[in-house]
C-alpha positions as CSV (number, residue, x, y, z in Angstrom):
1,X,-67.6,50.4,-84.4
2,X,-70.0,53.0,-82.4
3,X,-69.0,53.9,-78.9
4,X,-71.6,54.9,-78.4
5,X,-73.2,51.5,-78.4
6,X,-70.2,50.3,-76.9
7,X,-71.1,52.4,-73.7
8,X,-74.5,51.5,-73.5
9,X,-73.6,48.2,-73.2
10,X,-71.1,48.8,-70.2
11,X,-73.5,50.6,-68.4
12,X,-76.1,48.4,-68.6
13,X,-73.6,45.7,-67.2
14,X,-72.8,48.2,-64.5
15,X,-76.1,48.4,-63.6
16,X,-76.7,44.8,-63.4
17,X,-73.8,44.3,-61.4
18,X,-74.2,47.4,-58.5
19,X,-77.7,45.9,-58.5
20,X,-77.1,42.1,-57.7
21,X,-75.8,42.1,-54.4
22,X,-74.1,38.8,-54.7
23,X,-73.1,39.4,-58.2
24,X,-71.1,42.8,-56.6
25,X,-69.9,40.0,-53.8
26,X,-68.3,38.1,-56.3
27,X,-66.8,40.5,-58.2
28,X,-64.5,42.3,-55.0
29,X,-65.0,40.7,-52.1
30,X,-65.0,36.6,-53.4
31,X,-61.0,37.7,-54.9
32,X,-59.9,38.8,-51.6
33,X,-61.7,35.8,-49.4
34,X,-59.8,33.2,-51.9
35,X,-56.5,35.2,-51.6
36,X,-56.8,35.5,-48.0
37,X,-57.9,31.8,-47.2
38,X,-55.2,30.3,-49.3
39,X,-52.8,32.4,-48.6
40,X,-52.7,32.0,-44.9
41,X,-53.3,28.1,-45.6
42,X,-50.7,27.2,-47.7
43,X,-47.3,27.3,-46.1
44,X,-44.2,25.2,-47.3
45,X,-42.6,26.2,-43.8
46,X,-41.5,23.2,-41.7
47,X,-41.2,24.4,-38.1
48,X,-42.3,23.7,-34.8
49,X,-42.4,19.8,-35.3
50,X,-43.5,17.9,-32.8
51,X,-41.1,15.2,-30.9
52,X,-40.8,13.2,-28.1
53,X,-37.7,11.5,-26.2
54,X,-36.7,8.2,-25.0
55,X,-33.4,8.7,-23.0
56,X,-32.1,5.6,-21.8
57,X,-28.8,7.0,-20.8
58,X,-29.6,9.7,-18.9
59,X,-26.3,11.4,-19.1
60,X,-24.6,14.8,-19.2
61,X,-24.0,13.8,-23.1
62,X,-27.0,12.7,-23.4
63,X,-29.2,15.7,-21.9
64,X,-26.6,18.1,-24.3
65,X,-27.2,16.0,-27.3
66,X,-31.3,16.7,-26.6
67,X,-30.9,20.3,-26.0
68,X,-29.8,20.9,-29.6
69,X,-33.3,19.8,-30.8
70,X,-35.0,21.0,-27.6
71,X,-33.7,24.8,-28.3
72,X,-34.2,24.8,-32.0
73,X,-37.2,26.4,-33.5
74,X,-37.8,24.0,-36.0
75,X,-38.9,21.2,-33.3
76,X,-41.3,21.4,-30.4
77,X,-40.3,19.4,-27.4
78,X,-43.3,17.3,-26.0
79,X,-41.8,15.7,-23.4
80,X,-39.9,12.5,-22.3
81,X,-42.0,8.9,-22.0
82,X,-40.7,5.8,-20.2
83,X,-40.7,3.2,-22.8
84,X,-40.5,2.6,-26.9
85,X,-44.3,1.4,-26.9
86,X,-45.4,4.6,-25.0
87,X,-44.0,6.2,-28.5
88,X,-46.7,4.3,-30.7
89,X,-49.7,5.7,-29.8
90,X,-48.3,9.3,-30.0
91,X,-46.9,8.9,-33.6
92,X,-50.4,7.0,-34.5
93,X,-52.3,9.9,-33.0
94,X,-49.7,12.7,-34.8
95,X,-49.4,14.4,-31.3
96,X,-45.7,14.1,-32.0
97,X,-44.2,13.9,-36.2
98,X,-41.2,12.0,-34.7
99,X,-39.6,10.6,-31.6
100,X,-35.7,10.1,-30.9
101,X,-34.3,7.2,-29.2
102,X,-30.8,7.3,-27.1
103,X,-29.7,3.9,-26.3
104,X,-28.0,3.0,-23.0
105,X,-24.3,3.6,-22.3
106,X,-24.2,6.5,-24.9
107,X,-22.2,8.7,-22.9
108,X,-19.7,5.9,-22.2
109,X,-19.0,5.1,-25.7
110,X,-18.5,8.7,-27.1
111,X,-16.3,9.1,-23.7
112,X,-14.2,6.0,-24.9
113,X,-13.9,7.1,-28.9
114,X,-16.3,4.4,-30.0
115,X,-19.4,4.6,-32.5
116,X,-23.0,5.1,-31.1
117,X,-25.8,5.2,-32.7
118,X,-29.5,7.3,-31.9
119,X,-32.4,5.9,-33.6
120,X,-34.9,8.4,-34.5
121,X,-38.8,6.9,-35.8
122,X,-40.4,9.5,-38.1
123,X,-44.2,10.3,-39.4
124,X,-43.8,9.1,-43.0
125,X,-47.3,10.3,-43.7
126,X,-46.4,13.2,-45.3
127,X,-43.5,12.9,-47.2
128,X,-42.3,16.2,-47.7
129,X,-42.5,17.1,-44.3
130,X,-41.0,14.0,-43.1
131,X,-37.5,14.5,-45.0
132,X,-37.2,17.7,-43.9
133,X,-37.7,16.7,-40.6
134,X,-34.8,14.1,-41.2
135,X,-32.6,16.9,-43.2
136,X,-32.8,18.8,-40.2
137,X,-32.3,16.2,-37.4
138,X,-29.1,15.3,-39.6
139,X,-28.2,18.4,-39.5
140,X,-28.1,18.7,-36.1
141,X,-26.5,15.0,-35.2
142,X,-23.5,16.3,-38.0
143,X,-23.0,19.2,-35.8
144,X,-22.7,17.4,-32.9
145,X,-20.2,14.5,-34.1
146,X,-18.5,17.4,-35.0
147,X,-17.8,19.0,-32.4
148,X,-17.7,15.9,-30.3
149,X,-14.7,14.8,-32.1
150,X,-13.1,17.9,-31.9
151,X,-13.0,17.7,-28.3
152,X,-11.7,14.3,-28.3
153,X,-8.6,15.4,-30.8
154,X,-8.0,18.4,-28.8
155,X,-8.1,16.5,-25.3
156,X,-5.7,13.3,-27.0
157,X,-3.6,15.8,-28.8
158,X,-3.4,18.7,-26.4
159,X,-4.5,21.4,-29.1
160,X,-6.6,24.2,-29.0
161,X,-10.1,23.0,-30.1
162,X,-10.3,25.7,-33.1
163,X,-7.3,23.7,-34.5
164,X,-9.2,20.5,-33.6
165,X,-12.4,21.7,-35.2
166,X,-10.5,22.8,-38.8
167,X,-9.0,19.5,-38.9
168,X,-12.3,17.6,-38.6
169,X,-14.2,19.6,-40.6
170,X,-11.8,21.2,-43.0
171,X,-14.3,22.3,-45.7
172,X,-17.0,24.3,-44.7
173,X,-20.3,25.3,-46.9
174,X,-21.8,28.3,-46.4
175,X,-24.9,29.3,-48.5
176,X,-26.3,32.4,-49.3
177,X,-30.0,32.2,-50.2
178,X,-31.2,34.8,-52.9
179,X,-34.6,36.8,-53.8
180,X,-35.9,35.3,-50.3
181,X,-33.0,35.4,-47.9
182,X,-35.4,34.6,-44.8
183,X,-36.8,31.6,-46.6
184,X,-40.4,32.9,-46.1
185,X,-42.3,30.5,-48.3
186,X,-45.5,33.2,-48.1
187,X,-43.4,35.6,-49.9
188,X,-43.7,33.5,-53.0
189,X,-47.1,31.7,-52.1
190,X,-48.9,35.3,-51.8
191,X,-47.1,36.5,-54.8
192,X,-47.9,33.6,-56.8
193,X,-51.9,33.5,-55.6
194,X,-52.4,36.9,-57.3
195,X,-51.4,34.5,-60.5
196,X,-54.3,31.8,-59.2
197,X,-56.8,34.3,-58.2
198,X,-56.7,36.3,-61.1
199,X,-57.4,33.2,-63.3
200,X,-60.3,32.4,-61.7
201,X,-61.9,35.9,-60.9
202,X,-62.3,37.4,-64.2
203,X,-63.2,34.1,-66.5
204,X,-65.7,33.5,-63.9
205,X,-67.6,36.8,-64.1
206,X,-67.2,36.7,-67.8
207,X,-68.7,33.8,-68.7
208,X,-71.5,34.7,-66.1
209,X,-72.1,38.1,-67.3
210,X,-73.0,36.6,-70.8
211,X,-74.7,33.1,-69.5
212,X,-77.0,35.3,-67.2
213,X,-78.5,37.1,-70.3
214,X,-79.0,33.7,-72.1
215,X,-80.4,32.2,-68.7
216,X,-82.8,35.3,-68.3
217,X,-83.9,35.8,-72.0
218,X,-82.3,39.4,-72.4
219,X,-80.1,38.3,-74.8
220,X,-82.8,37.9,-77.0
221,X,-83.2,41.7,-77.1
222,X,-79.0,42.3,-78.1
223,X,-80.3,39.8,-80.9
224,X,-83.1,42.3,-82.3
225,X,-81.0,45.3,-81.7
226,X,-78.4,46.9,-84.3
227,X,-75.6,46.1,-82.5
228,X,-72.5,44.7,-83.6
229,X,-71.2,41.4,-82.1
230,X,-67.6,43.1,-81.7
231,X,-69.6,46.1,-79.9
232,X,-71.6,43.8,-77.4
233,X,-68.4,41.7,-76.6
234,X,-66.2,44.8,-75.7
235,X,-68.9,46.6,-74.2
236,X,-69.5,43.3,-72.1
237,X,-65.7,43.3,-71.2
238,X,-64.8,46.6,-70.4
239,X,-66.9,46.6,-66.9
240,X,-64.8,43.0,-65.3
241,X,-61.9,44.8,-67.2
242,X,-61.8,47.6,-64.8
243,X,-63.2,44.9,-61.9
244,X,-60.0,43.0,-62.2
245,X,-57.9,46.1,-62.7
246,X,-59.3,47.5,-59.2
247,X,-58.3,43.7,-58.1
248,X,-54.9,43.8,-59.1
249,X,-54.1,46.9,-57.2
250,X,-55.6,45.4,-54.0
251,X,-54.2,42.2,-54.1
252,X,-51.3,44.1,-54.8
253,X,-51.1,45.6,-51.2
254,X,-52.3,42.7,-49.5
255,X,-49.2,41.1,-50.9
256,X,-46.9,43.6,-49.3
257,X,-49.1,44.8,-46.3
258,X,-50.9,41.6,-45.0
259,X,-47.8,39.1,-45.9
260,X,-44.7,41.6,-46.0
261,X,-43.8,40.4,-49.4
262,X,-41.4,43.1,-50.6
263,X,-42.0,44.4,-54.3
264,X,-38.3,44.5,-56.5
265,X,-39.5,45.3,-59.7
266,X,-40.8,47.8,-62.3
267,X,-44.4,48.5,-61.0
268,X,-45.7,49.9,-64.4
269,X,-44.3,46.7,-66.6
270,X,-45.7,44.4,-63.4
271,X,-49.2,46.1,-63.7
272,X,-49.3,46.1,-67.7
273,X,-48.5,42.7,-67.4
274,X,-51.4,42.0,-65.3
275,X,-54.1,44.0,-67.1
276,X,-52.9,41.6,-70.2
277,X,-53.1,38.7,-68.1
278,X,-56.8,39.7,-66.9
279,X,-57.4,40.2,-70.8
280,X,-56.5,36.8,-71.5
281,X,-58.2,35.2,-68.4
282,X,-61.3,36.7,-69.7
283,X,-60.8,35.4,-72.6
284,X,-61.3,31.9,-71.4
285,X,-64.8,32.9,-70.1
286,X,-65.7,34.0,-73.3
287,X,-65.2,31.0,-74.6
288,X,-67.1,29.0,-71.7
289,X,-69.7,31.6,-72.6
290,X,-70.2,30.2,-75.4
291,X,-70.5,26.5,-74.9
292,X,-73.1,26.2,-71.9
293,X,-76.7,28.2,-71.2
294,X,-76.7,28.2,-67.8
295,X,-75.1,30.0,-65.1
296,X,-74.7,26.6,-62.9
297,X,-72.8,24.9,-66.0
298,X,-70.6,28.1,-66.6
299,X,-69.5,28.0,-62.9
300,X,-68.5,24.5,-63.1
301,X,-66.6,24.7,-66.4
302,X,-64.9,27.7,-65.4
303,X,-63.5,26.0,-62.2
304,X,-62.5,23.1,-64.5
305,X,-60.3,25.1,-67.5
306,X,-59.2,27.5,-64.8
307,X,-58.4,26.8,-61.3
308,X,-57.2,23.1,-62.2
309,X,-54.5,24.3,-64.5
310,X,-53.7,26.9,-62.1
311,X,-52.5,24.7,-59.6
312,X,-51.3,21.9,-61.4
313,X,-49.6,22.9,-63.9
314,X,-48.2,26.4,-63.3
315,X,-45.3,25.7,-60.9
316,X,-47.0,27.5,-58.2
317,X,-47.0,24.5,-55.7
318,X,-44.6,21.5,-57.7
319,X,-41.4,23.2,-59.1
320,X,-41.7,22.6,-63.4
321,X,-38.4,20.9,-63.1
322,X,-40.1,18.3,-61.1
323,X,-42.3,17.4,-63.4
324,X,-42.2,14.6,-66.2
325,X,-41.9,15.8,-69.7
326,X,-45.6,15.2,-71.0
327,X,-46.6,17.3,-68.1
328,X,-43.6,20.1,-68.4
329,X,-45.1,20.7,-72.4
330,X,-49.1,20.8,-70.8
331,X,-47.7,23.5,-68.3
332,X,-47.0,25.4,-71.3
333,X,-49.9,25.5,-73.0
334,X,-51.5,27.1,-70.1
335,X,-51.0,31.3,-69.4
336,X,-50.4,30.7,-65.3
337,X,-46.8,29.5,-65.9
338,X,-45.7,32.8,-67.7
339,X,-47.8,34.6,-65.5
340,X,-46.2,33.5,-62.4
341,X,-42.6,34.0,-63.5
342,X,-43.9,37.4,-64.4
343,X,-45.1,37.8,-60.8
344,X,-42.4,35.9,-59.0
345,X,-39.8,37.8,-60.9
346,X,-41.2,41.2,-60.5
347,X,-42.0,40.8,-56.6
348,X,-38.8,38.8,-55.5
349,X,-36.1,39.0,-58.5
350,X,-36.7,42.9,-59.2
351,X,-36.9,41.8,-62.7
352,X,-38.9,43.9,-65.5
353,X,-39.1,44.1,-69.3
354,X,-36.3,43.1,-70.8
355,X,-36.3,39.9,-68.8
356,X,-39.7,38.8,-69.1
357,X,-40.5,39.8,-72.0
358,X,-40.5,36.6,-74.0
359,X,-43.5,35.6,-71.1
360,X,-45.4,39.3,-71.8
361,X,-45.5,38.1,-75.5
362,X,-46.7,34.6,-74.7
363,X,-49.7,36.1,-72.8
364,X,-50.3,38.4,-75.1
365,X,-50.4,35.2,-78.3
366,X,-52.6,33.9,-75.7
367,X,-55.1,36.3,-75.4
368,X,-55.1,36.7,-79.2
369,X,-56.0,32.9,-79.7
370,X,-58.4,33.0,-77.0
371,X,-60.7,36.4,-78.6
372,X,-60.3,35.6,-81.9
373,X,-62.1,32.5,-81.1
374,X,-64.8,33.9,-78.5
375,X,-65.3,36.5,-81.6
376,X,-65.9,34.1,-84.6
377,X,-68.0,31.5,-83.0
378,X,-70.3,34.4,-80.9
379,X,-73.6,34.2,-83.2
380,X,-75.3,37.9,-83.4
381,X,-78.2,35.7,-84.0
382,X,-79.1,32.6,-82.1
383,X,-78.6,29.4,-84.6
384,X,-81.9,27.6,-86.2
């Protein structure tokens, strides 16, 4: 292999791509612009929901009962309305996710030690959102049986209500949440989107670095010179290699600066990692490279083999565990999954080699495959 050539190669591709403004667009500022867009638009975070109130009793119970959804910054009080059918058009509309019902003579029930009941009519629209709402509003009602009984025992009984309140609720659970105590659910979305972006960034300006010289007819003149095919490839390479490099190190401090994600881990085993994650990602735009001609076509395929599996299949937004078993073996076969536990694990669970190793070494298989087919079917001479 001569450098030499090597180098002329790369600086030729530098000097296409400092000289095509939107080429050089794509290449740092199209990364950021999808991190940034994404990550402020996905959020797993149920708060603030909407709901409205029908209180038919109108009691001191009743008003105390409210207040625990009223003060709680998971819901967003939007008022009381006089009737069940002013309700419908405010659910149909989504100005309110739920509404919550108290029926008459709900103070004088609980007073008396009888059962009540509060109906509660909920946005099904989005499910996810919706049983969250409900995990939450039963929460809350739990709390306030609770402590409603309590008070009962200790008025019948004449005991203090702490005794009251360990005999009705005599085991108590309390979690501890680990790697994300605040729940943040950007912590691990911004984390993981360095997995998405970098899947899509380098594989796209791969396979348009080498489509470009077949659209424009320069390739024509790597076909009459004495270059190798090896020496073309990795002087193609070398330029989006240090691209995505730069990219990794400032989607690195977006993730901490911009979203306040905290970093745990080893940062020289995280940023190997990524470099041979960025290897193998251009890897699969080598391969587009090589099945379609035009720039148009290697855009569109690239999206396809890259961003889909991205998002589908590497746990990012559905949990693997969720998934069926055909699916669970397809999210294998793609690099995103051990990528993101790489990330997730090095960002959140301060984990570093001799954890994820086993998913280094699948990425690294990976990006084996994915050259060593690029290199045998790239023709130093166009075929007959």
């Amino acid at each position: 292999m001569n450098f030499t050539r090597v180098w002329a190669v790369t600086y030729k591709e530098w000097r296409e791509i400092f000289r095509d403004r939107l080429f050089f667009a794509m290449s740092f500022v199209l990364p950021v612009g999808i991190f940034l867009v994404l990550g402020f638009g996905i959020s797993f975070d149920v708060e603030k929901i909407g709901f409205a109130v029908l209180d038919e009793d109108r009691s001191a119970m009743s008003r105390d009962f409210l207040h625990r959804f009223i003060d709680s910054r998971y819901f967003d009080y939007k008022g009381h309305v006089q009737s069940a059918r002013d309700l419908d058009p405010l659910l149909a509309h989504s100005d309110i996710r739920f509404a919550i019902i108290i029926p008459p003579r709900f103070q004088e029930q609980l007073l008396a030690g009888q059962a009540t009941s509060v109906q509660s009519l909920i946005d099904g629209v989005f499910p996810y959102r919706a049983e969250v709402a409900k995990g939450y509003m039963s929460a809350i009602i739990a709390n306030f049986n609770a402590q409603s009984l309590a008070v009962y025992l200790a008025r019948k009984q004449g005991i203090a209500p702490s005794a009251a309140i360990a005999q009705v609720v005599p085991v108590r659970l309390e979690s501890r949440y680990l790697y994300n105590q605040a729940l943040r659910s950007q912590w691990s979305i911004s984390s993981g989107l360095m997995m998405l972006v970098l899947m899509v960034t380098p594989p796209f300006l791969t396979a348009l670095g080498v489509v470009r010289e077949k659209e424009n007819g320069s390739i024509y003149n790597i076909y009459a010179s004495t270059i190798t095919r090896s020496e073309f490839i990795l002087g193609k390479l070398l330029p989006y290699l240090l691209i995505s490099c730069i990219n990794i190190l400032v989607l690195w401090v977006l993730v901490m600066t911009v979203y306040g994600t905290p970093f745990k881990g080893d940062p020289v085993f995280y940023f190997l990692a990524s470099v041979i994650y960025i290897i193998c990602t251009a890897g699969v735009g080598l391969v587009v490279s090589l099945l379609v001609k035009t720039q148009v076509a290697a855009v569109m395929l690239t999206i396809v083999v890259s961003f889909v599996p991205a998002i589908l299949y590497s746990g990012l937004l559905v949990p693997i565990e969720s998934m069926g078993v055909t699916t669970k073996i397809e999210s294998h076969l793609f690099p995103t999954l051990y990528y993101l536990r790489i990330a997730w694990g090095s960002f959140l669970k301060g984990m570093g080699a001799s954890e994820l190793w086993f998913d280094v070494l699948a990425l690294v298989v990976y990006a084996v495959i994915l050259w060593v087919i690029g290199f045998i079917n790239f023709r130093k001479r166009p075929a007959e």
